[in-house]
C-alpha positions as CSV (number, residue, x, y, z in Angstrom):
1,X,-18.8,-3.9,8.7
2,X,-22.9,-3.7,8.2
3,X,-22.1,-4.0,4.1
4,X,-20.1,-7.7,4.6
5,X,-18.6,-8.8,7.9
6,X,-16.7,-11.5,5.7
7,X,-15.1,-8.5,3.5
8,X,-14.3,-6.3,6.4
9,X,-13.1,-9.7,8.1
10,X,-11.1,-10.4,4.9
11,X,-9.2,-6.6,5.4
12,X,-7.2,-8.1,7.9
13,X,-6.2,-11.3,6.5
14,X,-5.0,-9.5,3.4
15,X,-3.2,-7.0,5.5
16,X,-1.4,-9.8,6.9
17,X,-0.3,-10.8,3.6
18,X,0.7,-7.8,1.9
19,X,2.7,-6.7,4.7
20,X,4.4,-9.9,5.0
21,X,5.6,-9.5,1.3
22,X,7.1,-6.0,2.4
23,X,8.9,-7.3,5.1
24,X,10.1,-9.9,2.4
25,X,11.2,-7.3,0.3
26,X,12.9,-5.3,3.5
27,X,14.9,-8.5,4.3
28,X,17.2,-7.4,1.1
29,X,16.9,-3.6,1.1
30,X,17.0,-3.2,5.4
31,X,14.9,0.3,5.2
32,X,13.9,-0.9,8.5
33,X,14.8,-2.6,11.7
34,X,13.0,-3.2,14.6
35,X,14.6,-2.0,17.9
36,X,13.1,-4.5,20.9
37,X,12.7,-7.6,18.7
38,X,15.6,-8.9,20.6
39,X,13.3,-9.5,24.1
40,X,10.9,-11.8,22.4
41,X,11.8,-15.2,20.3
42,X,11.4,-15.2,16.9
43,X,7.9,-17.4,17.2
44,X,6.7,-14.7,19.3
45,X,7.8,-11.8,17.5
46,X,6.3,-12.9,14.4
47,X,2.9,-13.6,16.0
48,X,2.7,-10.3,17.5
49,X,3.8,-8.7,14.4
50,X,1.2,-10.5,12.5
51,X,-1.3,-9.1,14.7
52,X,0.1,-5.5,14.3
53,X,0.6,-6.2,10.6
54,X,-3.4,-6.8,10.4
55,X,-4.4,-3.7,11.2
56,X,-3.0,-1.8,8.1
57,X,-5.3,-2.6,5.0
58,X,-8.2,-2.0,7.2
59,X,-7.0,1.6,8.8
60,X,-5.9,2.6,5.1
61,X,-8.7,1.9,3.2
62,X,-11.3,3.0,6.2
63,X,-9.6,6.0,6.5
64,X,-9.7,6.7,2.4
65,X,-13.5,6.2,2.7
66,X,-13.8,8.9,4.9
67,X,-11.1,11.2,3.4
68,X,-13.4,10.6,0.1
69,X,-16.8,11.8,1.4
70,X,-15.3,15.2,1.8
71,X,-16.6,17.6,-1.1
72,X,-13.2,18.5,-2.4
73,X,-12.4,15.2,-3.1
74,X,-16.1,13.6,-3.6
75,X,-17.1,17.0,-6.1
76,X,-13.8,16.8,-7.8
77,X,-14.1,17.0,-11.6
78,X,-12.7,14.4,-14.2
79,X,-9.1,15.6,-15.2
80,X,-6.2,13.9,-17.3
81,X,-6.8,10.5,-18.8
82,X,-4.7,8.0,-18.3
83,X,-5.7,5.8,-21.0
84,X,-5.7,2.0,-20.4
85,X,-4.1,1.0,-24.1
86,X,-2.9,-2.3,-24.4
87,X,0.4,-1.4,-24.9
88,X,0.2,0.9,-22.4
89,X,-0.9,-1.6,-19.4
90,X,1.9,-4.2,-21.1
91,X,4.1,-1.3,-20.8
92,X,3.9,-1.1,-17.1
93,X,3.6,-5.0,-16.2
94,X,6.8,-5.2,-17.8
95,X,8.5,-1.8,-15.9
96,X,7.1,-3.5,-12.7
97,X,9.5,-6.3,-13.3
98,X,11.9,-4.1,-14.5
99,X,11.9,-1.6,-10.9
100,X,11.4,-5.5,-8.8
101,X,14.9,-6.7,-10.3
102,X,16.6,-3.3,-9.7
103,X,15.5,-3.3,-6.4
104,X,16.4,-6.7,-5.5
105,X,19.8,-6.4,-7.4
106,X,20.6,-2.6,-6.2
107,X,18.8,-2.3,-2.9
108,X,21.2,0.9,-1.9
109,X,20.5,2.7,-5.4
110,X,17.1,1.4,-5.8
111,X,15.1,1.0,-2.6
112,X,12.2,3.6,-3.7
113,X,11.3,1.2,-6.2
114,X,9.6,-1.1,-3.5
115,X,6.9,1.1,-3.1
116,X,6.3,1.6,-6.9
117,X,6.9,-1.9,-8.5
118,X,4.6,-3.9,-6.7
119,X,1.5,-2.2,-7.7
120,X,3.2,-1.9,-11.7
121,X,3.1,-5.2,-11.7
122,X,-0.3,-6.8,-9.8
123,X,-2.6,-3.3,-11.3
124,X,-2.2,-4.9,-15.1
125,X,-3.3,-8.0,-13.9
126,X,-6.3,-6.7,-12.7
127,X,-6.8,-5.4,-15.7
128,X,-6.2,-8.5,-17.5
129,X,-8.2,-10.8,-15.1
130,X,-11.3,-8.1,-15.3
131,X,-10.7,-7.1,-11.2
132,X,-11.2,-3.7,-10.0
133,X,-8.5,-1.4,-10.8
134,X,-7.3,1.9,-10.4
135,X,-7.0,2.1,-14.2
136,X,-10.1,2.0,-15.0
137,X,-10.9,5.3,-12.9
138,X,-8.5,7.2,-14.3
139,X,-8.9,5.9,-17.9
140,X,-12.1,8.1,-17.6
141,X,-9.9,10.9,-15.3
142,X,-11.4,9.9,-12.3
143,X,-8.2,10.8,-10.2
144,X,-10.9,10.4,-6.8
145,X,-10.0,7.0,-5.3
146,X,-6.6,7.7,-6.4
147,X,-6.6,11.0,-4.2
148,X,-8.2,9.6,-1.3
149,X,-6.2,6.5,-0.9
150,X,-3.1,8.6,-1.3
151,X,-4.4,10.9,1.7
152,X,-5.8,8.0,3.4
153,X,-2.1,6.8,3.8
154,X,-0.7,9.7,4.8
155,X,-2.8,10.4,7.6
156,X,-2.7,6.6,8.5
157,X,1.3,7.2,8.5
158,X,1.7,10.3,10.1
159,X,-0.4,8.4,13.6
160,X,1.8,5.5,12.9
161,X,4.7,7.5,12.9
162,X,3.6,9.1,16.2
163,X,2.9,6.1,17.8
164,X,5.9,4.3,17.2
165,X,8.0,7.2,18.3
166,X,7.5,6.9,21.9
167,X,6.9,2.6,21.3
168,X,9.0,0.1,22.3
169,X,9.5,-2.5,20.8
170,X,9.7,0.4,17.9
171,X,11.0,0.7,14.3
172,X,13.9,2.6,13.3
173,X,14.5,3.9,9.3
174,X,18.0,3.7,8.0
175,X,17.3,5.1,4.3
176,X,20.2,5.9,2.2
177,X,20.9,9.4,0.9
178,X,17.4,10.8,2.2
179,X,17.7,10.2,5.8
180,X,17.3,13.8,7.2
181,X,14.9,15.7,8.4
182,X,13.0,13.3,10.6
183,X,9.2,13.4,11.4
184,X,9.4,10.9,14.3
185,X,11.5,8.2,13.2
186,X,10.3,8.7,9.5
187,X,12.6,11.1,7.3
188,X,10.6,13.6,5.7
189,X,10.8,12.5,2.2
190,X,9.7,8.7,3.3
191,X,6.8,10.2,4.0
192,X,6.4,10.2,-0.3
193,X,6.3,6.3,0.0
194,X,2.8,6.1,1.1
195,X,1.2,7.6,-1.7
196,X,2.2,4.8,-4.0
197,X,2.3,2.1,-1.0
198,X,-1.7,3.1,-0.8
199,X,-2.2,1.8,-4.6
200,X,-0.3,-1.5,-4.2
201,X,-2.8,-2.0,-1.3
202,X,-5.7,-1.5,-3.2
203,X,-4.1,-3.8,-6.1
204,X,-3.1,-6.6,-3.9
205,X,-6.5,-6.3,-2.4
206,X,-8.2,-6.9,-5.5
207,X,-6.1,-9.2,-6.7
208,X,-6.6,-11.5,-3.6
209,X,-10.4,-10.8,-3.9
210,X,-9.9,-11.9,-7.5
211,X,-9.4,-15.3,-6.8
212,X,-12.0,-16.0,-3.4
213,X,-15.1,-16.3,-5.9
214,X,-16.1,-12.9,-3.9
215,X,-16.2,-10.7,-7.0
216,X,-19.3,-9.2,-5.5
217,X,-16.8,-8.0,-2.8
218,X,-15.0,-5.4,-5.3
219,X,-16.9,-2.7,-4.5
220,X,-17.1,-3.3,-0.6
221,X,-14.9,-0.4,-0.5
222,X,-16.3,3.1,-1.5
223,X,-13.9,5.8,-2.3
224,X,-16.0,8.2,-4.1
């Protein structure tokens, strides 16, 4: 908050947003209902949701920061390029559109896709509209923010899995084929779906950023 209190401020209302587009998505696929939502009117519910819904951007990307100043992540040497071609970021835009219309079409067969096509789709934008990217980090093999944003996430998951357990109002997963093997409410393989739901984040946040005139703001958050 002592860098920008407008960017930290701006965390939450991006949260909001992002969020709101998964619960969007959720509306076709149902990986989640929410037991207790009955009690409240649907005004009310969606208020206090909104308010829950704030917190995650910030707790994600806070929790990367930290996660990144450790030395195994922060002294961890360049690895495998993933080279940003043209063809190659073109190649991905258009898979992200290919994994959202699967998704939408085949929610049962292709659910996991949520968590994967969203940042396919907004990270070559970034590229193309010059915005911070993940690409560009591991175009050089800088796998660090990638790392800590993927442990970020699961650490923010596993207390948000915790939390909810004993909540109420609460959610409840109901995940085709892999619903076994519960940690909390959250089957153990769901627990995958944070590692890629931590990059859409960090692309939606950018892209959002993009397009405030606060381009200054793109490095507000410090993963390595």
């Amino acid at each position: 908050m002592t860098r920008s209190w407008q960017a930290y401020l701006g965390l939450f209302a991006i949260s909001v947003i992002s969020w709101w587009l998964f619960e969007f998505f959720n509306w076709r696929l149902q990986n989640w209902v929410y037991l207790g939502k009955e009690n409240f009117s649907n005004l009310v519910f969606a208020i206090l949701a909104t308010f829950s819904f704030s917190s995650v951007v910030p707790a994600v990307f806070g929790t990367a920061e930290l996660v990144g100043s450790f030395a195994r992540i922060k002294d961890l040497q360049p690895g495998w390029r993933l080279r940003s071609t043209r063809r190659t970021v073109l190649f991905f835009f258009i898979l992200g559109w290919f994994m959202l219309i699967l998704m939408l079409a085949w929610p049962r067969y292709f659910f996991p896709f949520m968590w994967l096509s969203v940042f396919f789709i907004i990270e070559p934008i970034n590229v193309w509209l010059g915005n911070r990217t993940l690409a560009k980090s591991v175009h050089y093999g800088d796998w660090r923010p990638v790392f800590a944003l993927w442990f970020g996430a699961l650490i923010c998951g596993f207390f948000w899995e915790m939390w909810n357990f004993y909540s109420y109002p609460k959610w409840i997963y109901q995940i085709p084929f892999v619903d076994f093997g519960q940690i909390f409410e959250m089957p153990i393989l769901g627990y995958g779906g944070y590692l890629p739901f931590a990059m859409e984040l960090y692309a939606l946040y950018h892209f959002i950023v993009g397009f405030t005139g606060r381009k200054r703001d793109w490095k507000y958050i410090e993963l390595t």
